[in-house]
C-alpha positions in Angstrom: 0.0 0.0 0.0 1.5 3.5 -1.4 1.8 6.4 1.6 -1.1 8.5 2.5 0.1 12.0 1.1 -1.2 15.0 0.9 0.8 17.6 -1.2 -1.0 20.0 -3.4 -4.0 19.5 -0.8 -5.4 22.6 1.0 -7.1 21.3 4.6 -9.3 23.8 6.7 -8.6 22.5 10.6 -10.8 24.0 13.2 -9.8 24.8 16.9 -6.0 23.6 15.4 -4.3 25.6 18.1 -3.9 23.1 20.9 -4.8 19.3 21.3 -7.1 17.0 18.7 -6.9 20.2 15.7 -3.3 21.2 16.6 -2.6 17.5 16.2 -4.7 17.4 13.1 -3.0 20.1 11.6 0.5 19.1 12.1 -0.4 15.4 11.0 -1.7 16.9 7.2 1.3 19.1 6.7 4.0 16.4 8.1 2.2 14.5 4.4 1.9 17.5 2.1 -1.0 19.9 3.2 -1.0 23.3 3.1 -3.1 23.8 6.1 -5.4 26.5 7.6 -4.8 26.7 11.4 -8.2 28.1 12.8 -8.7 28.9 16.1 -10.3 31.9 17.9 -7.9 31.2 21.1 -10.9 30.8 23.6 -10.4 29.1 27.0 -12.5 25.8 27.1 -15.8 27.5 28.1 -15.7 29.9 25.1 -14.5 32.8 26.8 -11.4 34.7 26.1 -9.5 35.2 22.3 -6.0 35.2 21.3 -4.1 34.3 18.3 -1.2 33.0 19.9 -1.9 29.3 19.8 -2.4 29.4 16.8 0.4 31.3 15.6 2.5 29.0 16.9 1.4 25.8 15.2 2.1 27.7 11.9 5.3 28.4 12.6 5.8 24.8 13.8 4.2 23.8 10.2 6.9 26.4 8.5 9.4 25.2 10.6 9.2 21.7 8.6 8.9 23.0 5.5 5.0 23.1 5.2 2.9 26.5 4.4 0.4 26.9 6.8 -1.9 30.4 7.5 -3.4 31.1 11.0 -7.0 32.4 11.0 -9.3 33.3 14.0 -12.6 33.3 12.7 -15.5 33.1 15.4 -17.0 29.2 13.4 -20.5 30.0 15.0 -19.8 33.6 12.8 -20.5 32.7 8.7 -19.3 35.8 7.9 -16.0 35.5 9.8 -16.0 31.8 7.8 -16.5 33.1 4.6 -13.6 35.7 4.9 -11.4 32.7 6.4 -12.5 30.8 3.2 -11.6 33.4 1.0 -8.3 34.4 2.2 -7.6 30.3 1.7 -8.7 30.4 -2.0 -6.8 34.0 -2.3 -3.3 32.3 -1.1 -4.0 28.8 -2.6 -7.1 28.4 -5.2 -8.5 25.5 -3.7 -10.1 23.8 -0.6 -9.7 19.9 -0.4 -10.5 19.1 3.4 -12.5 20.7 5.7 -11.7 19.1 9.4 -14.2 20.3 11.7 -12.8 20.6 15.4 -13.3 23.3 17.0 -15.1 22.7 20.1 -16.2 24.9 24.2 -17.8 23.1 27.0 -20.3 24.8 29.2 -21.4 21.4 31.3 -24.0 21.8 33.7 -27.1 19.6 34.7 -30.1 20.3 32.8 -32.0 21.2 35.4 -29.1 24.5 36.4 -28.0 25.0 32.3 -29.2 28.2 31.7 -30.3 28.1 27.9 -27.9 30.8 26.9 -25.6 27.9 27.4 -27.0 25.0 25.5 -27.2 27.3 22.5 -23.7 28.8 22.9 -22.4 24.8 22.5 -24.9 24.2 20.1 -23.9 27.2 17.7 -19.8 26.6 17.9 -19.7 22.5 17.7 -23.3 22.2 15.2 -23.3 25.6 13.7 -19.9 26.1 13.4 -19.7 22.7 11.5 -22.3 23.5 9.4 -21.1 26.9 8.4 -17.7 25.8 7.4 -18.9 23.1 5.6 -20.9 25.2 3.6 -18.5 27.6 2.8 -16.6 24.9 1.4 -19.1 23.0 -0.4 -19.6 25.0 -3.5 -16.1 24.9 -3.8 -15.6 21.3 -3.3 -18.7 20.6 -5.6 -16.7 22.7 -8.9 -13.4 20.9 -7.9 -14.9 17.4 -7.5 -13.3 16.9 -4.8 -13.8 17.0 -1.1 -13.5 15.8 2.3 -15.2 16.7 5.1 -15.1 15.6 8.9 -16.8 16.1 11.6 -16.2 15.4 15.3 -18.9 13.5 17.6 -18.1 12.1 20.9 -19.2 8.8 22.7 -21.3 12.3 25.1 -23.2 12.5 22.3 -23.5 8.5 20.8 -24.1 6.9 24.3 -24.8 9.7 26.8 -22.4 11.3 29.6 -23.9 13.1 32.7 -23.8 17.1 33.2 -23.6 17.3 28.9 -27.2 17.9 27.6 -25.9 20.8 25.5 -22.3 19.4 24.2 -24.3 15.8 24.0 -26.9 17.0 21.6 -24.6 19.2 19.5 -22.2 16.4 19.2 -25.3 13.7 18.1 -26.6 16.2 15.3 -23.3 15.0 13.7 -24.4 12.0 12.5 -27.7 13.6 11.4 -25.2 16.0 9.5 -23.2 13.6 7.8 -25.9 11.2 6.4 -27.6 13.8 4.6 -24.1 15.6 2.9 -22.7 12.3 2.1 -25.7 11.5 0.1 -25.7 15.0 -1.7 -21.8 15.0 -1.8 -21.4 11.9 -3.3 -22.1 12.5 -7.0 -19.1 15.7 -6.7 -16.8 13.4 -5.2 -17.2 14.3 -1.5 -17.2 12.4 1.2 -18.1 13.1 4.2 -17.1 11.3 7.7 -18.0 11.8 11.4 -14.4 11.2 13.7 -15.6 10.2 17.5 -12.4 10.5 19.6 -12.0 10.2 23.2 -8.2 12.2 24.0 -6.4 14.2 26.5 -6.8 17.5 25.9 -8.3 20.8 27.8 -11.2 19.8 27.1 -11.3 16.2 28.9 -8.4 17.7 31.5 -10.5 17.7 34.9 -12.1 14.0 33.5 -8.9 11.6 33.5 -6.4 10.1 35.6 -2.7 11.3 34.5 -1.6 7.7 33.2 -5.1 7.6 31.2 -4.0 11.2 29.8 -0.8 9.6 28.6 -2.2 7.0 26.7 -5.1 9.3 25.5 -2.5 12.0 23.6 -4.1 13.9 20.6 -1.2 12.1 18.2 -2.9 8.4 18.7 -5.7 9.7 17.1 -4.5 11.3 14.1 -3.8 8.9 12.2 -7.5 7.4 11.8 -8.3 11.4 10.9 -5.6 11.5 8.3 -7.7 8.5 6.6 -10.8 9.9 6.7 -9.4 12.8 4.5 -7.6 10.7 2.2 -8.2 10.1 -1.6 -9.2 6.7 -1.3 -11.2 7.6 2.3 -14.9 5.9 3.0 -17.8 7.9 3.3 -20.7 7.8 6.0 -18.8 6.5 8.5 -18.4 6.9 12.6 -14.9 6.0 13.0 -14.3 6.2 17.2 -10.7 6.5 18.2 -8.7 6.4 21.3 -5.5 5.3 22.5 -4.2 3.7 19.1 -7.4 1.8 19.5 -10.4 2.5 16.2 -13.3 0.9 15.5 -17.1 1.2 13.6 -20.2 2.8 15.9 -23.0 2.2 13.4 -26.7 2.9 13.8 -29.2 -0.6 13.6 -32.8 -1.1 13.6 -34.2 -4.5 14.9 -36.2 -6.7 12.7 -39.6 -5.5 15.4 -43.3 -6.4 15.3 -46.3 -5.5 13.0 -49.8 -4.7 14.8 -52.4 -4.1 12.0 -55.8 -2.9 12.4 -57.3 -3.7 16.0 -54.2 -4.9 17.5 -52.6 -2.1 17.2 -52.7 -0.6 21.1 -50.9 0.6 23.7 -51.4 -2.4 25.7 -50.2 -4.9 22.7 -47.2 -2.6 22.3 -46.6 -3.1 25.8 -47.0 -6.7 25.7 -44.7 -7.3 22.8 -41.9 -4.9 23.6 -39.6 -7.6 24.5 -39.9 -8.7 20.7 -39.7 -5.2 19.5 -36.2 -4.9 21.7 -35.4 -7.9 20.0 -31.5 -7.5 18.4 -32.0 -11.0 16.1 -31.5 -9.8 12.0 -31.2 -5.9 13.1 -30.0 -4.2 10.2 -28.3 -1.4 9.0 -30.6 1.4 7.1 -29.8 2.9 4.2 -31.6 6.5 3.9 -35.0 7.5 5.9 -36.7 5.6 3.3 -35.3 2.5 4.3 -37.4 2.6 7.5 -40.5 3.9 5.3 -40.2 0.8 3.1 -39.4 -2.0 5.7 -42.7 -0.7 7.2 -45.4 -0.7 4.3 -43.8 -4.1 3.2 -44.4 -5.3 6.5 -47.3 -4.2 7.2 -49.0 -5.2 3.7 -47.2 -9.2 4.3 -49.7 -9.0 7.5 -52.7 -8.0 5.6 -51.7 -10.7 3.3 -51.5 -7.8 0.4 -48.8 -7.4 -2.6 -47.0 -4.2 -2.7 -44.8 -3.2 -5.5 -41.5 -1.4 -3.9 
């Protein structure tokens, strides 16, 4: 197998200025990239800017032998996007990979979050996802060529205490990618979801120090640096950790039909253990998947043919 490169790539990397992004960031130029180092230099809870983080993972990029930019654009901001996007097609005519990273916590219980808080997550980890990737689209969509990644977390796939906001922000990534993979994929783009669980800022306060050392940003990388490759999947939630990857997908179980009068709350009840039941789940393709397993089912129990 040839060597994952990069070189006349251009990669946007969000929140690149310390941890998962500056890891990111110094992974795709090491193979080639000329790389955008975002960051608005916030502390952890959003508060706070400075450019000197990431300043200095540019200079650590030049310092290779790699062209990198800095760029502190606000991601919840489009405007501030679309002048980061343009001063990226101004210096290098083309955007390749958009790595979305950037990422505040603001954890509370539900019951003390004030709302102002849920949306503030909300609008840098969903928002700010969606806004770069739509300032890169069209130009991904003329090129051909795209990849785009955006970052869940096992808080948002299976649930962590005290995260309502940063859990629901983080789910709406999977939401996210289904639909642009499918509208991507005739242009070329494909479109991944990373979940990683690291030491960084963000998950300082959570770990035990010899946790933190096997949890560094740089064993997750590498599964990023895949995702945005030329021969990279597409629709996929790749979780990474410690060296350690593997495939969180999304199944529906085979179920139960209740047709006409059977069809209460009490049978519902009754049956739910069958319902529940994992034997032949499957994997759906699109929202019409579900749609189509359920007419077929339901005309097989009124004993009716239905053409689909």
């Amino acid at each position: 197998m040839s060597d994952i490169r990069f070189d006349n790539r251009v990669a946007i990397v969000t929140g690149a200025g310390v941890g998962l992004g500056r890891s990111h960031a110094l992974g795709l130029a090491a193979r080639g990239a000329k790389v955008v180092v975002n960051d608005l230099g916030v502390s952890r809870d959003g508060t706070g800017t400075s450019s000197d983080a990431a300043l200095s993972v540019v200079d650590e990029i030049k310092a290779m032998g790699g062209e990198a930019m800095a760029h502190g654009a606000d991601v919840s901001d489009d405007d501030a996007v679309k002048d980061m996007i343009a001063e990226a097609m101004d210096a290098w005519g083309r955007i390749d990979i958009c790595v979305n990273n950037a990422g505040i916590l603001m954890d509370k219980t539900f019951a003390k979050m004030e709302m102002a808080a849920f949306r503030k997550v909300v609008d840098v980890h969903l928002i700010g996802s969606a806004n770069v990737a739509h300032a890169c689209w069209p130009i991904m969509r003329a090129q051909k060529y795209g990849r785009v990644v955006l970052t869940s977390s096992a808080s948002g796939l299976y649930g962590n205490f005290g995260q309502s906001n940063y859990g629901a922000a983080k789910a709406a990534m999977l939401g996210l990618m289904n639909i642009l993979h499918m509208e991507g994929a005739r242009d070329n783009i494909r479109v991944n979801v990373l979940a990683p669980t690291a030491a960084t800022r963000m998950t300082a306060d959570l770990l035990p120090e010899a946790a933190q050392e096997l949890l560094a940003p740089e064993t997750i990388t590498p599964g990023l640096l895949y995702l945005v490759s030329e021969d990279a999947p597409s629709q996929m939630i790749l979780g990474a950790g410690a060296g350690s990857y593997a495939e969180t997908r999304v199944y529906e179980t085979q179920g139960i039909t209740l047709i006409g009068g059977e069809n209460t709350p009490e049978a519902v009840a009754a049956r739910f253990e069958e319902i529940r039941d994992p034997h032949d789940q499957q994997q759906l393709g699109d929202a019409f998947g579900q749609t189509k397993k359920y007419a077929l089912n339901a005309a097989k129990a009124k004993g009716l043919k239905l053409d689909w």
